[in-house]
C-alpha positions in Angstrom: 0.0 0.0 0.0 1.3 3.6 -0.6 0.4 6.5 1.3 0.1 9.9 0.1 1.5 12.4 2.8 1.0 16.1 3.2 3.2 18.3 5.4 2.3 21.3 7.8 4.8 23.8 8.3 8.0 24.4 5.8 11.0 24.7 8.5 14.3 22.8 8.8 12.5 19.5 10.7 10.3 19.4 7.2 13.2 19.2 5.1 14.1 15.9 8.0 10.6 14.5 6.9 10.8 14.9 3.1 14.4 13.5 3.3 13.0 10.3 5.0 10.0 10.0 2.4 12.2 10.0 -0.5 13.8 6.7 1.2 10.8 5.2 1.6 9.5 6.2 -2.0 7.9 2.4 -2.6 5.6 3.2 0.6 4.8 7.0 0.9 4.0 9.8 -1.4 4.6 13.4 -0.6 2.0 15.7 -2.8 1.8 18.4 -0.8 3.6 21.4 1.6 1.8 24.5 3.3 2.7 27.2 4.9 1.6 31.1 6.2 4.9 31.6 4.0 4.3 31.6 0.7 8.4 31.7 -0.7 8.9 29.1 2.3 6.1 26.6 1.0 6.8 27.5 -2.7 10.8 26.7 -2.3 10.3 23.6 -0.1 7.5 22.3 -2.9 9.7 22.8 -5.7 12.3 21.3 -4.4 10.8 17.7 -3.4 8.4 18.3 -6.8 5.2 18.7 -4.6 2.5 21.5 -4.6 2.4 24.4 -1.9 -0.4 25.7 -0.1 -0.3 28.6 2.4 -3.3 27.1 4.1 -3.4 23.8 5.6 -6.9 23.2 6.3 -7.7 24.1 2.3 -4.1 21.5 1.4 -6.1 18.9 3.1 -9.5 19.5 1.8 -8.4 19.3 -1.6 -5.4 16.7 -1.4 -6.9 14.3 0.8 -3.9 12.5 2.4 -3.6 9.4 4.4 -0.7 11.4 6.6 -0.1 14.6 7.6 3.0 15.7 9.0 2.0 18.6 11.5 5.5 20.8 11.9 3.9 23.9 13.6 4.4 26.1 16.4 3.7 24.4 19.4 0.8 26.4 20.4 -0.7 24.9 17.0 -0.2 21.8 17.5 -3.8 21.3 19.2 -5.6 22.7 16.5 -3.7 21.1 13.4 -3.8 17.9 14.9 -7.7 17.8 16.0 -8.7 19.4 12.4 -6.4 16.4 10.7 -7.7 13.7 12.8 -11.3 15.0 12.2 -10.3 14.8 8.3 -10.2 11.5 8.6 -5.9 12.3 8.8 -3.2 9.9 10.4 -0.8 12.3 11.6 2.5 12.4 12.7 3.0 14.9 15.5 6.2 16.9 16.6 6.8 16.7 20.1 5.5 18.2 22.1 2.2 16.6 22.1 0.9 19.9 23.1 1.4 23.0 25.6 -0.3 21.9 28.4 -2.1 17.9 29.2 -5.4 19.1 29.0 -4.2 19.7 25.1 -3.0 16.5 24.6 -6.4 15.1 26.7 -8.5 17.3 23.6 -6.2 16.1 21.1 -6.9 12.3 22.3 -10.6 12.3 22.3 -10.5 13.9 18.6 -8.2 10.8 17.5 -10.1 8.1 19.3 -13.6 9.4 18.0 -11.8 9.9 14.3 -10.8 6.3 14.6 -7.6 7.7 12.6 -3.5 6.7 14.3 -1.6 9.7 15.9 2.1 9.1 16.8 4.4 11.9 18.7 8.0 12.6 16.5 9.8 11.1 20.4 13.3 10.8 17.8 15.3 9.5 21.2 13.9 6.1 21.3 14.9 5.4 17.5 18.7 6.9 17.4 21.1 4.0 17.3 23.3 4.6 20.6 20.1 5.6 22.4 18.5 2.1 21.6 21.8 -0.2 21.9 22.1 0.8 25.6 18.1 0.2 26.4 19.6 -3.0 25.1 22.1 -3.1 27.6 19.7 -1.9 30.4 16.8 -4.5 30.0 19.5 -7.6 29.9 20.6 -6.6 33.4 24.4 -7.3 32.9 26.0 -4.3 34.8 23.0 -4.7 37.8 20.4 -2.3 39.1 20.1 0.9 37.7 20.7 3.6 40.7 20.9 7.0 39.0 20.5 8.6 35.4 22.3 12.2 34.8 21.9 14.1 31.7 23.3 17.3 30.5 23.2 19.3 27.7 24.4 22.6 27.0 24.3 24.6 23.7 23.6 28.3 22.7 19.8 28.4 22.6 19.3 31.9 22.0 21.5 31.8 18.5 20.3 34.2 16.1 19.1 31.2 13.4 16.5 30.6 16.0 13.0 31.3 15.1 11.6 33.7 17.6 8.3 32.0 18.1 10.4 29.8 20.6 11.2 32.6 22.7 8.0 33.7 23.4 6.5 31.5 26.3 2.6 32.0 24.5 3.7 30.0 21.1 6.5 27.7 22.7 5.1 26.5 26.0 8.7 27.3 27.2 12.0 27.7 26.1 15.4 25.1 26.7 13.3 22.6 29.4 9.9 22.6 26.9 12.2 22.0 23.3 15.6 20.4 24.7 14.2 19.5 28.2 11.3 17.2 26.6 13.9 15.0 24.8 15.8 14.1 28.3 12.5 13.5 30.3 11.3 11.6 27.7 15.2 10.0 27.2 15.4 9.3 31.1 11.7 8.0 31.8 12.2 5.6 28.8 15.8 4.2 29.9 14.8 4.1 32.9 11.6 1.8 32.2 8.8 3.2 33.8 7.1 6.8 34.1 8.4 10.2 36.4 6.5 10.5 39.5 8.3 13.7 41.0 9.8 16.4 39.9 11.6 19.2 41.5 13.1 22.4 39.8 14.7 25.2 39.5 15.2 27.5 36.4 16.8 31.0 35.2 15.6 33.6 32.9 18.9 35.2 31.4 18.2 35.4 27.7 19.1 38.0 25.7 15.4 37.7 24.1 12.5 36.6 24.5 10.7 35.6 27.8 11.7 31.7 28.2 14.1 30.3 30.6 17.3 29.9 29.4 18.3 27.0 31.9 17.2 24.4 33.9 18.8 21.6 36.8 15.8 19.1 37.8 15.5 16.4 40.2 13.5 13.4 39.2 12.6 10.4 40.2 10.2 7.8 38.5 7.7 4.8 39.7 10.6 2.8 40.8 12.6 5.0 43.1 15.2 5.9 40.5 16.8 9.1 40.9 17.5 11.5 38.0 19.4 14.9 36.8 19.0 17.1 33.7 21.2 19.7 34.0 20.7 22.3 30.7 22.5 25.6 29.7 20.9 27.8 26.9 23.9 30.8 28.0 26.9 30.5 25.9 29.8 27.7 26.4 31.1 23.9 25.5 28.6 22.3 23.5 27.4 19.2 25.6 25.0 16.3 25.0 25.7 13.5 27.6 23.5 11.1 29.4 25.6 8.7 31.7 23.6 5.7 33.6 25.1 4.8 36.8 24.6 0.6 38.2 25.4 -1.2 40.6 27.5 -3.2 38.5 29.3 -0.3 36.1 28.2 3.0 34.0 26.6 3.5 30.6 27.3 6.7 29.3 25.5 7.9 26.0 27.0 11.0 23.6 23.4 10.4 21.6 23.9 10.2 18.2 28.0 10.3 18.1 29.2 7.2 20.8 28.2 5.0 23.5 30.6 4.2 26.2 30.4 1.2 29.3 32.0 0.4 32.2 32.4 -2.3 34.1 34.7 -0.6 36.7 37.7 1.2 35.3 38.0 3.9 32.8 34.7 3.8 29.3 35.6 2.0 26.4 33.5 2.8 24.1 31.6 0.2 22.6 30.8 -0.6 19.0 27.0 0.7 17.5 25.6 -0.5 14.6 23.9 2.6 12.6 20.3 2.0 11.6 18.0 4.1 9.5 17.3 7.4 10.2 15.0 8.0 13.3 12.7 9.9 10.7 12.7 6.4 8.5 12.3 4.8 11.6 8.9 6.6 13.2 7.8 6.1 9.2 7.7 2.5 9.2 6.4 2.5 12.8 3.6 4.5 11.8 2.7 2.7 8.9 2.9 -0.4 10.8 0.4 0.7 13.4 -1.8 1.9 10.8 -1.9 -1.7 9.0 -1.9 -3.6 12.0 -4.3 -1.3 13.9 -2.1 -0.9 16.8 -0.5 1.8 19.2 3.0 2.9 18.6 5.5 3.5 21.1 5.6 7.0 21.2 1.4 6.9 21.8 -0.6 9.8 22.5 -0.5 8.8 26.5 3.4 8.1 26.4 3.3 11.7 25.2 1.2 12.9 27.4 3.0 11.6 30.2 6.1 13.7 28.8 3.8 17.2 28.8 3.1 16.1 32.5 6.3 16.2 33.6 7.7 19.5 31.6 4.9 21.3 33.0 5.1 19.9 36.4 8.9 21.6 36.3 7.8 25.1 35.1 5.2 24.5 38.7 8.1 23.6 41.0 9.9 26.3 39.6 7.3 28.8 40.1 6.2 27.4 43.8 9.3 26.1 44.9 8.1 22.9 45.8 8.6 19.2 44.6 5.3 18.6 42.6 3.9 15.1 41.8 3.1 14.4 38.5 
């Protein structure tokens, strides 16, 4: 079966979508782009040979595709994906689900009534170093799992960036909503079961907008595991590090570049095999759940659970108090 795909928003993650299609050309069918910039769609279209629209509800009126690939603003996300679903639309949604969970509760009972498959674009759980140590985790070889610290550090408030994720109203946040999301939802799936508390505290030092600009967090999910994300949107070091400490060694996870063990003594780093692109990956995933009439991973409540817990930081922030999500 081929499926004919339409996508909502013309920015740099598009260009990550259309790049995975053309992979998968046997399977999907791109037709059509739109967005409220009319060069932006026109370039994008012309580029993968598809036709641009500046208004998504009138690309999917008249195209009719089996996906939609919704690449808005955050604050859109709601509406796009409700309007899609109602359409008759499977959509693939970037994260986050939504701004707040009673979003993501709307966006739910529009899916479920639709009878159409939603899936959240969660790319930790398909990049290659992420998944080899889950692997390692789940056969139990270095012992418990005690702690899980992850830092990352880059210049958030770069001039490429859009502005739209500097204003709180559109983005839902700034470094802890974008970056944060991909460690909660990083830590509460290595760690094997959801984040029950959450404790914060953040700082608002950007040279524009009205976000945070860093963030260091206390977790700790179902099981009793402790965690750490500790994020920098202020100039310095790049860093993007996730290290898993057991009772029987370390894990420590450079996503995307290496993966490094210990068993006591210094990391050696240990070999990955590269699969597809996460993109490819959340594809066939998708198309898979659509045939087989099942959930995928990344499922409307395993996405919802991830909006729980970013909001639940921006309220311990706030109150100064360790909130349960």
């Amino acid at each position: 079966m081929k499926y004919r795909l339409v996508v909502v928003g013309a920015g740099k993650i598009a260009f990550a979508h259309l790049e995975a299609i053309k992979l998968l050309k046997q399977q999907l069918v791109p037709v059509a782009v739109a967005d409220l910039l009319e060069e932006r769609a026109q370039e994008l279209a012309a580029a993968y040979g598809i036709r641009p629209y500046t208004d998504y509800k009138e690309m999917v009126e008249r195209e009719k595709p089996d996906i939609v690939i919704i690449t808005l603003p955050h604050f859109l996300h709601k509406e796009a994906a409700i309007y899609c679903a109602n359409q008759g639309c499977h959509v693939l949604l970037e994260k986050p689900m939504a701004l707040t969970v009673l979003e993501c509760d709307e966006i739910i009972a529009a899916v479920h009534s639709s009878n159409v498959k939603l899936m959240v674009g969660h790319t930790q759980h398909y990049i290659s170093e992420n998944r080899k140590a889950k692997q390692i985790i789940e056969q139990g070889d270095l012992g418990q799992l005690v702690m899980i610290n992850d830092s990352r550090h880059t210049d958030y408030f770069n001039q490429e960036r859009p502005g739209w994720f500097l204003q709180k109203e559109l983005s839902g946040g700034g470094i802890i909503t974008n970056l944060g999301s991909h460690s909660v939802d990083k830590i509460q799936w290595l760690g094997g079961t959801k984040i029950k508390k959450v404790k914060a505290s953040l700082s608002f030092h950007g040279p524009r907008g009205n976000v945070e600009g860093s963030g260091l967090v206390f977790l700790e999910n179902e099981s009793g595991t402790p965690s750490t994300i500790s994020q920098s949107g202020y100039r310095g070091a790049p860093r993007n590090e996730t290290e898993l400490l057991f009772t029987g060694g370390m894990l420590m996870v450079q996503t995307g570049q290496a993966l490094f063990i210990s068993k006591g003594g210094a990391y050696e780093q240990i070999s990955v095999e590269k699969e597809d692109s996460p993109f490819v990956q959340q594809f066939l995933e998708l198309m898979t759940c659509i045939e087989c009439d099942q959930e995928p991973e990344c499922s409307m409540k395993y996405s919802r659970s991830i909006v729980a817990v970013t909001n639940a930081i921006y309220v311990s922030h706030e109150l100064k108090i360790e909130v349960i999500v």
